[in-house]
TIDO-690547 format. One line per field, with one value per residue (C-alpha): residue number from 1; chain; x, y, z; residue in one letter. Coordinates in Angstrom, 2 decimals, decimal comma. Example, Ala and Ser with C-alpha at 12.3 -4.5 7.8 and 13.67 -1.06 7.14 Angstrom:
<votors>
drendren = 1; 2
torlo = A; A
X = 12,30; 13,67
Y = -4,50; -1,06
Z = 7,80; 7,14
doza = A; S
</votors>
This chain:
<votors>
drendren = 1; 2; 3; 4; 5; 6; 7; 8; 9; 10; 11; 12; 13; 14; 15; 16; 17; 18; 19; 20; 21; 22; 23; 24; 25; 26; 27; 28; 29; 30; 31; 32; 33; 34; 35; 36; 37; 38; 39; 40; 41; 42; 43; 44; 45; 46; 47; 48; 49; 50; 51; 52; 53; 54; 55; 56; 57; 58; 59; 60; 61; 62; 63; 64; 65; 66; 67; 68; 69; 70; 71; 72; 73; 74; 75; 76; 77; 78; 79; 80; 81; 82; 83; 84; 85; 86; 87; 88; 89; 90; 91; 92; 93; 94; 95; 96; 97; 98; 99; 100; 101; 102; 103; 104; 105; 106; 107; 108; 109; 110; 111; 112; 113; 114; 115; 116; 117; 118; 119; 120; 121; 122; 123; 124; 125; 126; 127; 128; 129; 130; 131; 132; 133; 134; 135; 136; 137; 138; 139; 140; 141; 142; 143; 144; 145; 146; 147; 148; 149; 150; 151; 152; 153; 154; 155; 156; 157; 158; 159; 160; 161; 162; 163; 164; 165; 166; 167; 168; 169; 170; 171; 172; 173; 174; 175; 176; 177; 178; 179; 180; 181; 182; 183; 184; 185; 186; 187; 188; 189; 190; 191; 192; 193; 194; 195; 196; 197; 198; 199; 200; 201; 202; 203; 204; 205; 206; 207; 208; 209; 210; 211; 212; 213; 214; 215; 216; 217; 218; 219; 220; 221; 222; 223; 224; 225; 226; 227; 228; 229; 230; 231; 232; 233; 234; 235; 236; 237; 238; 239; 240; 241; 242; 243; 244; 245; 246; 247; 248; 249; 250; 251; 252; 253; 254; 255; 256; 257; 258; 259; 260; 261; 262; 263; 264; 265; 266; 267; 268; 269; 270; 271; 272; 273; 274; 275; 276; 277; 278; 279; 280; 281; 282; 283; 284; 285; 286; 287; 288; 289; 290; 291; 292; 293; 294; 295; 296; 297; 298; 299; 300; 301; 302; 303; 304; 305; 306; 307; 308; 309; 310; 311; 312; 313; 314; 315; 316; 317; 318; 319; 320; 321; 322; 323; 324; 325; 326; 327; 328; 329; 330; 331; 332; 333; 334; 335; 336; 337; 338; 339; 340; 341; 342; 343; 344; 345; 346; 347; 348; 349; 350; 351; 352; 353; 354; 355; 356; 357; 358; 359; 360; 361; 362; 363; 364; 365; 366; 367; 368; 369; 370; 371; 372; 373; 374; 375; 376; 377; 378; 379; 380; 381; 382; 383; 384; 385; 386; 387; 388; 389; 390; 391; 392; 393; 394; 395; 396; 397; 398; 399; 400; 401; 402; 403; 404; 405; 406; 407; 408; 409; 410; 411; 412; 413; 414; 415; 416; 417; 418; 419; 420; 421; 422; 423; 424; 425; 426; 427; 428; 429; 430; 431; 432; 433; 434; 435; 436; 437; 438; 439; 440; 441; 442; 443; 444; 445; 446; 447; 448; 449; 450; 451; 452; 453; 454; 455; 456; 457; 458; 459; 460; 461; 462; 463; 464; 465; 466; 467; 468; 469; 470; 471; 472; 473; 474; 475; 476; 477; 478; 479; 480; 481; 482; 483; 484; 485; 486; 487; 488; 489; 490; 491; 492; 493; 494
torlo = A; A; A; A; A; A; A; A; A; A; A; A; A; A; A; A; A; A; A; A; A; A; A; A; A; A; A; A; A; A; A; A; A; A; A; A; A; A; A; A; A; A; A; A; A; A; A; A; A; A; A; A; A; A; A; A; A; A; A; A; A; A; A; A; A; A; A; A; A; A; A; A; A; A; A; A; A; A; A; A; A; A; A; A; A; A; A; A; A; A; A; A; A; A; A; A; A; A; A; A; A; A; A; A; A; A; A; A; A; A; A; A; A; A; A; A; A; A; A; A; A; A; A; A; A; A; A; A; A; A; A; A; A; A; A; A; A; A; A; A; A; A; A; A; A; A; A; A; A; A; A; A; A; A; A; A; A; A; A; A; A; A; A; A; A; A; A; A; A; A; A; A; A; A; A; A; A; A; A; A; A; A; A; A; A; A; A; A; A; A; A; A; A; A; A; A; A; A; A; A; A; A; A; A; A; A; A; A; A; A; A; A; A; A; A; A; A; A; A; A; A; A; A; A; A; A; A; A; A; A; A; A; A; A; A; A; A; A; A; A; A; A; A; A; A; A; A; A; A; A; A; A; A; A; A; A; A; A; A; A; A; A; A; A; A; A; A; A; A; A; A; A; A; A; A; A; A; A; A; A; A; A; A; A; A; A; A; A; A; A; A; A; A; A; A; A; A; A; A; A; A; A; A; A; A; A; A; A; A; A; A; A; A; A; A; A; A; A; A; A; A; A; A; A; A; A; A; A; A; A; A; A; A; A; A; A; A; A; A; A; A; A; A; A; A; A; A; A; A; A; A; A; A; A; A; A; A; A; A; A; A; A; A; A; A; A; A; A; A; A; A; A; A; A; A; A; A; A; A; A; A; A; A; A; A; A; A; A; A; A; A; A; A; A; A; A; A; A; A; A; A; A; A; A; A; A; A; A; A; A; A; A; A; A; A; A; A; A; A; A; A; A; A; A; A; A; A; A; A; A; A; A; A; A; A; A; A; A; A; A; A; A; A; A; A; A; A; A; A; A; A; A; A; A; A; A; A; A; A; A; A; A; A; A; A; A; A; A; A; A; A; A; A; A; A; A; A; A; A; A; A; A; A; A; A; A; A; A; A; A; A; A; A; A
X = -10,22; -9,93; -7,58; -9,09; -9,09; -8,94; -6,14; -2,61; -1,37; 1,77; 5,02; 7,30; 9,94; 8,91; 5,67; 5,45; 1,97; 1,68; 3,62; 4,20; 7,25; 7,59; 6,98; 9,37; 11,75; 11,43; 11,46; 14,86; 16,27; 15,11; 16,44; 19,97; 20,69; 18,97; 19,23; 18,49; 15,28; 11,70; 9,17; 6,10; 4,77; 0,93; -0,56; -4,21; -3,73; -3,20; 0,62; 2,78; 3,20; 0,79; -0,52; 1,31; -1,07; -3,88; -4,22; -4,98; -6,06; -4,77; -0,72; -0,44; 3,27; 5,61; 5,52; 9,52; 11,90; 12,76; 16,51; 15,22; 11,70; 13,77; 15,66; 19,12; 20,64; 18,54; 19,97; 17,16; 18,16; 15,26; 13,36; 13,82; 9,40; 8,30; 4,80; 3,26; 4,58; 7,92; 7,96; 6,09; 8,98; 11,77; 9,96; 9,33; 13,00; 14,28; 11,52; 13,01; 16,58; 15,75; 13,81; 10,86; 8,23; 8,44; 7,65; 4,99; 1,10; -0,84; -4,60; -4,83; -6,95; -5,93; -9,08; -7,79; -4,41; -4,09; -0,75; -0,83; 1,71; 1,74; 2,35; 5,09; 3,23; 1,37; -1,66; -2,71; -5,79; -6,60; -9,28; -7,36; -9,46; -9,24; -10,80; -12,53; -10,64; -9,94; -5,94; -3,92; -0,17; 1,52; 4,55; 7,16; 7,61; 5,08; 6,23; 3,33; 4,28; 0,12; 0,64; -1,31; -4,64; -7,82; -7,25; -10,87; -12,36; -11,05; -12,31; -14,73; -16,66; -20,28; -21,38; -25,51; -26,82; -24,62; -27,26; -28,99; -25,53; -26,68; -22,94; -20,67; -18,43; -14,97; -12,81; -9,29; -8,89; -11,13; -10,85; -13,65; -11,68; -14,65; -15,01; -15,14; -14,03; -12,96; -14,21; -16,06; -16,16; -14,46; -13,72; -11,75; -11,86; -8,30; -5,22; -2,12; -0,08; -2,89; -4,81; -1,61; -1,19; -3,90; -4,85; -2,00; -2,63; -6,25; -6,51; -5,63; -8,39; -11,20; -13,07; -11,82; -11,11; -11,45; -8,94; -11,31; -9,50; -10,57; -6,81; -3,66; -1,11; 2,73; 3,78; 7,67; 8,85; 12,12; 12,83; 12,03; 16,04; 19,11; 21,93; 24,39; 22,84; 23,28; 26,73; 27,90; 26,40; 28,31; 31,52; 30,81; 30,64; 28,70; 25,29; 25,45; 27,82; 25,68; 22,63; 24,11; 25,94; 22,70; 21,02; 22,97; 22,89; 19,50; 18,90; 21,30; 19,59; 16,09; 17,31; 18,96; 15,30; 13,19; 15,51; 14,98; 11,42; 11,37; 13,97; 13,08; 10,07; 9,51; 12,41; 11,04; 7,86; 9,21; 11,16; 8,49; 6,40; 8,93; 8,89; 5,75; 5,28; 7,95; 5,27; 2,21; 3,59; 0,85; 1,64; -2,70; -2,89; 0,19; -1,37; -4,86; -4,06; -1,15; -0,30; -1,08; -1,85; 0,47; 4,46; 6,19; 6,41; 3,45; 1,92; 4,14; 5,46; 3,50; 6,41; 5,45; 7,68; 8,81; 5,80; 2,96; 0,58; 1,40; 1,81; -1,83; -3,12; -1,13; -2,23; -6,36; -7,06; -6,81; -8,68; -8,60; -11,23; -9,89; -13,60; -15,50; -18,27; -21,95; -23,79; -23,69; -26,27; -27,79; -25,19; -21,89; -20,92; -22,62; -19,55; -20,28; -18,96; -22,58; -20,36; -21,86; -18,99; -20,59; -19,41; -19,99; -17,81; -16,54; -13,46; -12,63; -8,93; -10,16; -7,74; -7,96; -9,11; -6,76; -6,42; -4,17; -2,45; -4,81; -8,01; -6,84; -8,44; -5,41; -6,12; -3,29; -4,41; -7,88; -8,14; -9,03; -6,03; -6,82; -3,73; -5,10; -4,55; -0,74; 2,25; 4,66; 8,41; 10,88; 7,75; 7,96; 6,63; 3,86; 3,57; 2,09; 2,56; 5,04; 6,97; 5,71; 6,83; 5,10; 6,47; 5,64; 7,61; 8,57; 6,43; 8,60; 11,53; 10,67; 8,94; 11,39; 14,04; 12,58; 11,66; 15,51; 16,38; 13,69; 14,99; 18,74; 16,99; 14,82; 17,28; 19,87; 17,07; 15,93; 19,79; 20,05; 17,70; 18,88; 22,32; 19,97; 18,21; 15,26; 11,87; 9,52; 10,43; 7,73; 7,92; 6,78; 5,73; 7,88; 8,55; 7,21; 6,39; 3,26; 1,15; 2,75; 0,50; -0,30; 0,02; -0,88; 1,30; 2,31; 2,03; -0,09; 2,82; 4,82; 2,60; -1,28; -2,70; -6,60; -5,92; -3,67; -6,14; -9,40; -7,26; -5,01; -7,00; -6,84; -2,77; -0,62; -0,26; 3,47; 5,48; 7,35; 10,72; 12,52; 11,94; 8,44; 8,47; 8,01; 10,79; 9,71; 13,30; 15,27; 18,55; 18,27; 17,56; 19,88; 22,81; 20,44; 18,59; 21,85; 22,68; 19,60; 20,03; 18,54; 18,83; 16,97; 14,83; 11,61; 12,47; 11,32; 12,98; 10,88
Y = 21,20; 23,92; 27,43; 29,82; 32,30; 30,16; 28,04; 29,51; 31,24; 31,76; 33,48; 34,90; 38,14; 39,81; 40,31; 41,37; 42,58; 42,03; 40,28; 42,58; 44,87; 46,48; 42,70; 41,01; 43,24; 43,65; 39,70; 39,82; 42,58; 41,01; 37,55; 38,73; 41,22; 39,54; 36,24; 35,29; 37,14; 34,38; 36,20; 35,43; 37,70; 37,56; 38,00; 38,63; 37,04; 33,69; 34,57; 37,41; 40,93; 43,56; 45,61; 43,73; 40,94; 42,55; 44,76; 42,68; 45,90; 45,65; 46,62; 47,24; 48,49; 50,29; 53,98; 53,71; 52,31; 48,80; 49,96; 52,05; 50,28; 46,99; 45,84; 47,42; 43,75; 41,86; 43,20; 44,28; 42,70; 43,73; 46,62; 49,90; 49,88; 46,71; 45,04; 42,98; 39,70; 40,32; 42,17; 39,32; 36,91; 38,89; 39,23; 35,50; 34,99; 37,21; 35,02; 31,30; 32,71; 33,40; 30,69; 33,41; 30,73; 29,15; 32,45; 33,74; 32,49; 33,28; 34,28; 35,43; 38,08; 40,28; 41,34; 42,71; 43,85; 44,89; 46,00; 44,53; 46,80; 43,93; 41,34; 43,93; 42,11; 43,08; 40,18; 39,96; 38,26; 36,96; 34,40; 32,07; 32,35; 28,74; 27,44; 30,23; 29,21; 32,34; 31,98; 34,38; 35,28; 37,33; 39,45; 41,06; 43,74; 44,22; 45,57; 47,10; 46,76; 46,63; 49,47; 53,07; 51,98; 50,40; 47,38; 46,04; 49,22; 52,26; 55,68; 56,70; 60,18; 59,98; 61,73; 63,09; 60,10; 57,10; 54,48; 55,47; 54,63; 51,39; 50,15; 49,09; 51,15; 49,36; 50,54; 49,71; 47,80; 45,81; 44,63; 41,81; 38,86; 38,34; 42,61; 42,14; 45,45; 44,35; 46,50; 48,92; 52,41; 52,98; 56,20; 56,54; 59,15; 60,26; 61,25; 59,46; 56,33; 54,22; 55,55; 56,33; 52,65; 51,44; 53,27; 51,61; 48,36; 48,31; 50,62; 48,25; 45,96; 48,57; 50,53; 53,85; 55,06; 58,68; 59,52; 62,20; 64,34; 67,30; 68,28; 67,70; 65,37; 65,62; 62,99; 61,45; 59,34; 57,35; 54,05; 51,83; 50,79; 52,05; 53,03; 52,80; 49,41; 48,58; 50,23; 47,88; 44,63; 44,87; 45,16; 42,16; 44,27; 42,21; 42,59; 43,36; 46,47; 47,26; 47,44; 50,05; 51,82; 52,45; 53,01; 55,71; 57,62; 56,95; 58,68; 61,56; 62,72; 62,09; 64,66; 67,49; 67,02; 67,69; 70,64; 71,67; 71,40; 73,43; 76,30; 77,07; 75,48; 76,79; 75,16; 71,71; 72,24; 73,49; 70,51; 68,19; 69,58; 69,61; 65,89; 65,72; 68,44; 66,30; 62,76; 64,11; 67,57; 69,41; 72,40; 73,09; 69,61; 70,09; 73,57; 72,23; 68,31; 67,86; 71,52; 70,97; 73,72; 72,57; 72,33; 69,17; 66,76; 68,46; 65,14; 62,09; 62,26; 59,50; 57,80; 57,13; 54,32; 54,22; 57,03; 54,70; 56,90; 59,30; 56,93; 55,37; 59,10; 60,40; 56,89; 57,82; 55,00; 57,60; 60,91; 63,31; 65,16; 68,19; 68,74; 68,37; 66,14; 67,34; 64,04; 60,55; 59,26; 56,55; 56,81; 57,56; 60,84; 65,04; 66,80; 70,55; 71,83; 70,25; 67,61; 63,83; 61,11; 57,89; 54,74; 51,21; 50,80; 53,57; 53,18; 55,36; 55,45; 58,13; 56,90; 55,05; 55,21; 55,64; 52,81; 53,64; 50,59; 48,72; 49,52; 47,31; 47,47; 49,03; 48,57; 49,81; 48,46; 47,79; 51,65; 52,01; 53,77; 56,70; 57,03; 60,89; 61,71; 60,50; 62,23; 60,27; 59,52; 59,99; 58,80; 55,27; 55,25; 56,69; 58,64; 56,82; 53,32; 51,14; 48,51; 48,96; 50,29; 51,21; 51,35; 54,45; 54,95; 58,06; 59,62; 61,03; 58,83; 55,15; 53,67; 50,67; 52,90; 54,03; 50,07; 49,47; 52,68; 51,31; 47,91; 49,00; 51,01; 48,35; 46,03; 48,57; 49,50; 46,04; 45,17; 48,41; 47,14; 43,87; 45,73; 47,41; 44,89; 46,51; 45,38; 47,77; 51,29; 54,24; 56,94; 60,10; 63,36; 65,08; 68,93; 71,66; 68,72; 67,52; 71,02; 71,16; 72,23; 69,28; 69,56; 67,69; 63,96; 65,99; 69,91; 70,60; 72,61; 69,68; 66,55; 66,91; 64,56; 63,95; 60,79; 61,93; 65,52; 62,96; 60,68; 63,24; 63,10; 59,90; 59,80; 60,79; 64,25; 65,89; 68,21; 71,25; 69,81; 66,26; 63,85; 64,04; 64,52; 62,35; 63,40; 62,62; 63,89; 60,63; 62,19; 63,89; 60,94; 58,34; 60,23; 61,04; 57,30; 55,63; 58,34; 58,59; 58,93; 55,48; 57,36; 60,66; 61,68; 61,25; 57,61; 56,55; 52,30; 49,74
Z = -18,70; -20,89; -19,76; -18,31; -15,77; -13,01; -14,27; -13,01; -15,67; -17,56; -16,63; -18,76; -17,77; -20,77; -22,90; -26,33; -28,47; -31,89; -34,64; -36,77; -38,12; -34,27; -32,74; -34,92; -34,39; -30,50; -29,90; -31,97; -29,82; -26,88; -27,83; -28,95; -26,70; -22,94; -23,56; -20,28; -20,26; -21,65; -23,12; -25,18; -28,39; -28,33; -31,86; -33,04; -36,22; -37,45; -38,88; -38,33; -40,56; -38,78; -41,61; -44,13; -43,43; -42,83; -46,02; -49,35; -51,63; -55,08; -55,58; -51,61; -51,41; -48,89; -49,18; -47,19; -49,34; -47,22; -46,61; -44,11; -43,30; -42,81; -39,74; -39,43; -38,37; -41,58; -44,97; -47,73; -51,07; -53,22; -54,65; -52,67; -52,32; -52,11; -52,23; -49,20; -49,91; -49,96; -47,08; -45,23; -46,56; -44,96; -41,74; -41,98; -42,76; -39,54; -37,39; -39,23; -38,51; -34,65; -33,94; -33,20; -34,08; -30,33; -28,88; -30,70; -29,66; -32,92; -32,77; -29,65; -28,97; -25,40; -23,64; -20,89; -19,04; -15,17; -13,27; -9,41; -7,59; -4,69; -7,24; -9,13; -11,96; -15,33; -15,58; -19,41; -20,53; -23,70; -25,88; -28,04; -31,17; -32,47; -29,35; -27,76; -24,01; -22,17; -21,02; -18,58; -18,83; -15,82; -17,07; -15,19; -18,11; -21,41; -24,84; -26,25; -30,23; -31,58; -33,74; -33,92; -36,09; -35,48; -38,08; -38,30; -39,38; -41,71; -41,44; -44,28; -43,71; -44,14; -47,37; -48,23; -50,11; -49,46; -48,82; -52,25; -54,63; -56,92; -56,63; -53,95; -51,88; -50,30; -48,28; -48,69; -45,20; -45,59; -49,32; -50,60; -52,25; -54,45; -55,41; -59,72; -61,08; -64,49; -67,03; -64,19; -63,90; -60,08; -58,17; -55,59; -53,18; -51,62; -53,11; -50,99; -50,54; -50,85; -53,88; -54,98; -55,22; -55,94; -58,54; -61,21; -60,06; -60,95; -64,46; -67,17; -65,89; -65,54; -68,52; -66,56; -62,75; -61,58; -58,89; -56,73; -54,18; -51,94; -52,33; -53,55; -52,20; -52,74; -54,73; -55,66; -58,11; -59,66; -60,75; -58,07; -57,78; -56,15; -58,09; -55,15; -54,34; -57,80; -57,89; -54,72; -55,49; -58,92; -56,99; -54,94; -51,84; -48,60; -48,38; -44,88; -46,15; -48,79; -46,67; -44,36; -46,89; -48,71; -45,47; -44,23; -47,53; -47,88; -43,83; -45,33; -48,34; -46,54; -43,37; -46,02; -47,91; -44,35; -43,64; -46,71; -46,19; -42,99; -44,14; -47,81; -48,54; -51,93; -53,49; -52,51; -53,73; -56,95; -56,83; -56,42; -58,95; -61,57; -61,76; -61,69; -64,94; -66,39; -65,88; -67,10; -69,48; -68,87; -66,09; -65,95; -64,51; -62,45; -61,02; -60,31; -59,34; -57,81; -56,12; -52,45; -49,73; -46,98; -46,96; -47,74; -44,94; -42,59; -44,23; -45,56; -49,39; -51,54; -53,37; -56,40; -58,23; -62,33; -62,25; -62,23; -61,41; -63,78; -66,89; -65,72; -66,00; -69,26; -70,85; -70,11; -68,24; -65,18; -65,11; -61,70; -60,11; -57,64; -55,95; -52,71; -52,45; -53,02; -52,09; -53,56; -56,28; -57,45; -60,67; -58,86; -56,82; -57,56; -57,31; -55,61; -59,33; -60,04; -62,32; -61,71; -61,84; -62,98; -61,13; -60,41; -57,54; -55,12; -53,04; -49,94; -49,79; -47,18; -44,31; -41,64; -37,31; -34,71; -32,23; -29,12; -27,60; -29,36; -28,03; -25,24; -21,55; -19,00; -15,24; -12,74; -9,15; -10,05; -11,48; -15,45; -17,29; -19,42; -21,66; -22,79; -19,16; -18,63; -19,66; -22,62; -21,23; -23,94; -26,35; -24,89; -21,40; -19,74; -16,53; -13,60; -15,80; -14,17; -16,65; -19,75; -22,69; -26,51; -29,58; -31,32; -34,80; -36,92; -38,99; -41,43; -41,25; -41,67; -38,61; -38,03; -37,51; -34,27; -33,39; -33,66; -31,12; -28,21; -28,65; -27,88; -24,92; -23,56; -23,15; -22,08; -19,34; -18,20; -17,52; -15,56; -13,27; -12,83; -12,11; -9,28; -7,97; -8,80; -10,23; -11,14; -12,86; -12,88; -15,18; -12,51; -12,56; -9,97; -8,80; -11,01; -13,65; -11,49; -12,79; -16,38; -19,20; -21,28; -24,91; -27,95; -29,14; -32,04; -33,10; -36,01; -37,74; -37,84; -39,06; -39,60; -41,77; -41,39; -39,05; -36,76; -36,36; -35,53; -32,62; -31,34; -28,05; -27,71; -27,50; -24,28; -23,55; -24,57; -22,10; -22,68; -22,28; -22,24; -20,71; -21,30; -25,08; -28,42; -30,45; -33,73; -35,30; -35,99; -36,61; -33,16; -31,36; -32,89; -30,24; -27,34; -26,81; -26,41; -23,90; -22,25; -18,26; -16,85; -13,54; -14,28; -11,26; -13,60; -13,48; -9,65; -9,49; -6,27
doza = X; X; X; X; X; X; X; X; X; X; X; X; X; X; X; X; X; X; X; X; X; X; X; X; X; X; X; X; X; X; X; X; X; X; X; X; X; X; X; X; X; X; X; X; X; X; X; X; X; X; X; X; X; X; X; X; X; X; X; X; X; X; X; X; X; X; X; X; X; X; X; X; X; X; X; X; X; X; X; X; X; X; X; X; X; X; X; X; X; X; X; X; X; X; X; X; X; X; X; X; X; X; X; X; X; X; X; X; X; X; X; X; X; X; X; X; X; X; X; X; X; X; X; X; X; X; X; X; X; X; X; X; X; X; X; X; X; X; X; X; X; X; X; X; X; X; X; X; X; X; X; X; X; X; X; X; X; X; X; X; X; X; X; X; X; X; X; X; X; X; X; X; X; X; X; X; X; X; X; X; X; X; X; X; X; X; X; X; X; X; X; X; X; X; X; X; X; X; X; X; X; X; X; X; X; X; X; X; X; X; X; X; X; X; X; X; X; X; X; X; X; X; X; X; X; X; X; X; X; X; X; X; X; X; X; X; X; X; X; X; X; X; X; X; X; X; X; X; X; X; X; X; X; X; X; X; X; X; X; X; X; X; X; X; X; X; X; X; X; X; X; X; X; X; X; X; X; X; X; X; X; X; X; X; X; X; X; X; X; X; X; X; X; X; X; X; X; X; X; X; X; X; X; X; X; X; X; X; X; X; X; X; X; X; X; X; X; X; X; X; X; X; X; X; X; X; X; X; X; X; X; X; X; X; X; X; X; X; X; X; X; X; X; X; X; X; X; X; X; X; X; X; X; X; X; X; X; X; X; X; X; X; X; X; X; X; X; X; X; X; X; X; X; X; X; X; X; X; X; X; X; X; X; X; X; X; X; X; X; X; X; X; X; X; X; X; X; X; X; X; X; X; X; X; X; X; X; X; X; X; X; X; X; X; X; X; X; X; X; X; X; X; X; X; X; X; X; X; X; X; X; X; X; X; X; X; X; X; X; X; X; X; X; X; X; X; X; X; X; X; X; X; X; X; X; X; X; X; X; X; X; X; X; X; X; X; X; X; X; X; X; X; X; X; X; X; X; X; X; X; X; X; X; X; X; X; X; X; X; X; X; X; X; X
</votors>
């Protein structure tokens, strides 16, 4: 007899979604901190790493250095930006050390997730993918940790004249093991992390690639080490110092820089673009390639490491086209300059699709949740939602440090209720708070890169005042989560 929905499912005080750099590091939290709590991690995939599995383009890196991306409790001991596999490695290492593996169900796939207020239970279904047997789990509390982005499609604009190109067009996400581009002309459209990256990985191999971008992107670069690191290691000092050390300078330099940003944002960019003069010595390129329109950090900084961008440009492997697109051809891409860029292949390093809590079905007593319409709690919870809790990251500091902050919380809160005897928590709208003015996950002034403009209504709606914010400053919230009032009135406890 196969699982299915009429089997009795599986209990567990504590369910987790997704595998990946928020999963990992939630199970650990969860683990170390409530060990008497069980709990399950659900995972799509057939192994863990979220993105870090899931993208396979050429050179895929970190655009955080991993000081900050990785776990505060798991020391980084290599490169400040690392590529995919050793990223996957270290997360593999943090689930060997736990003994994660027992926890974690790989390849399933959650259809469906309802909240029974007489049960004081979430029910969550889901279709193991190696069998195709449909299998139920009952939580008492779920961890939402799938990530922001729909990972089985990116976002690629339609363009005048796609279905006439001769060539093929990829799209980063989804990146064809077979896709030959030795000795091929290739274009790729977009100018951050990703064609930032790439871009070097692929040159020496093709005859030439034309990096073609509406706009400019900010772009950083150094050697891809860290002298204090470097400095500590030769003293023999702990990694588990060294990793902190590094990781609070690191968190220092990164908040003066974002200040900087806000307060005096012409001597950043000048900044910026004096490296990048100092790459590719030519200021004409500088002025009409790589001078954006917006102020540092309204969009992420590209990190660019040992300038491999630039030297792929300066060597002529690399040319850059600052141009909006006409229509595509038969030949490649007419440029509205009425230039023609000849291609074989075309990539659209054009972004990717916003994906709310997964794209995952919410019922609360039999009633379909939209998430647009609820308010966020302390960017965590959801108005109206009882017991469950999503990891959302930064967006300028690295995500994981956020991941670390809600796992101190939810295990400070789940012991809170224990302490109260309580069950279920409900984030609620209460007072005045029931007819306030919803406004956007994120102001445009502060982070508006193309992705985050096309989802925004799909995210929870923002408040004018705490509790029922995202505070997307890390350096703010490091003091106030630890100190956050379990008690507040907004919090209702059954």
């Amino acid at each position: 007899m196969s699982a299915s929905t009429s089997a009795k499912p599986e209990h567990f005080d504590v369910l987790i979604v997704g595998a990946g750099i928020s999963g990992v590091g939630a199970a650990h939290h969860l683990q170390e901190q409530c060990p008497n709590k069980s709990f399950v991690v659900l995972e799509l995939k057939d192994t863990h790493g979220g993105t870090w599995a899931t993208h396979t383009y050429p050179g895929i890196r970190s655009d955080s250095d991993l000081y900050t991306f990785g776990y505060r409790f798991k020391p980084w001991t290599g490169v400040p930006i690392a590529e995919a596999q050793p990223i996957l490695d270290y997360m593999g290492e943090v689930i060997e050390e736990d003994h994660l593996d027992k926890h974690i169900r790989y390849k399933h796939e959650i259809t469906g997730t309802s909240w029974s207020s007489d049960d004081k239970a979430w029910t969550v279904t889901a279709k193991q993918l190696d069998t195709g047997d449909t299998v139920q789990f009952t939580c008492s509390f779920l961890w939402m940790c799938q990530g922001y982005y729909d990972h089985k499609k990116g976002y690629t604009p339609e363009w005048k004249g796609m279905d006439t190109f001769k060539g093929t067009i990829v799209h980063p996400q989804i990146w064809p093991e077979d896709l030959d581009y030795k000795d091929k002309r290739v274009v790729v459209i977009g100018s951050g992390a990703t064609a930032a990256t790439l871009i070097p990985a692929m040159a020496d191999d093709c005859e030439h690639m034309i990096m073609l971008q509406r706009s400019p992107t900010y772009f950083w670069t150094g050697e891809n080490r860290n002298e204090m690191a470097d400095k500590l290691r030769s003293l023999d000092v702990p990694e588990e110092w060294t990793h902190e050390i590094v990781r609070r300078n690191i968190l220092a330099e990164a908040k003066d820089i974002q200040n900087l940003a806000a307060s005096h944002p012409e001597m950043v960019i000048e900044e910026l673009l004096k490296v990048v003069r100092e790459k590719v010595g030519s200021d004409e390129i500088v002025q009409k390639h790589f001078t954006p329109k917006y102020r540092p950090w309204q969009q992420r900084l590209a990190y660019v490491p040992d300038g491999d961008l630039f030297d792929a440009v300066t060597s002529g492997k690399v040319s850059i086209a600052t141009d909006n697109i006409e229509s595509f051809t038969k030949e490649g891409i007419l440029l509205q300059s009425g230039e023609e860029l000849k291609a074989d292949i075309i990539i659209t390093a054009t972004g990717f699709n916003l994906l709310p809590f997964g794209g995952i079905p919410f019922e609360v007593d039999g009633e379909p949740v939209d998430f647009a319409k609820h308010f966020t709690h302390r960017g965590m919870m959801l108005s109206g939602i009882p017991n469950m809790v999503s990891v959302f990251g930064y967006l300028r500091t690295s995500w994981t440090m956020r991941v670390d902050l809600i796992g101190d919380y939810v295990c400070r809160f789940l012991k809170h209720m224990d302490e109260k005897g309580t069950s279920v928590c409900t984030p609620t709208l209460v007072g005045d708070d029931v007819n306030m003015e919803p406004l956007p996950w994120i102001k445009d002034e502060d982070f508006n890169p193309g992705y985050m403009k096309r989802g925004l209504q799909m995210l929870p709606k923002c408040g004018d005042h705490a509790p029922w914010i995202y505070n997307t400053d890390y350096y703010s919230e490091k003091d106030q989560m630890p100190e956050y009032d379990l008690d507040d009135k907004t919090m209702v406890y059954s």
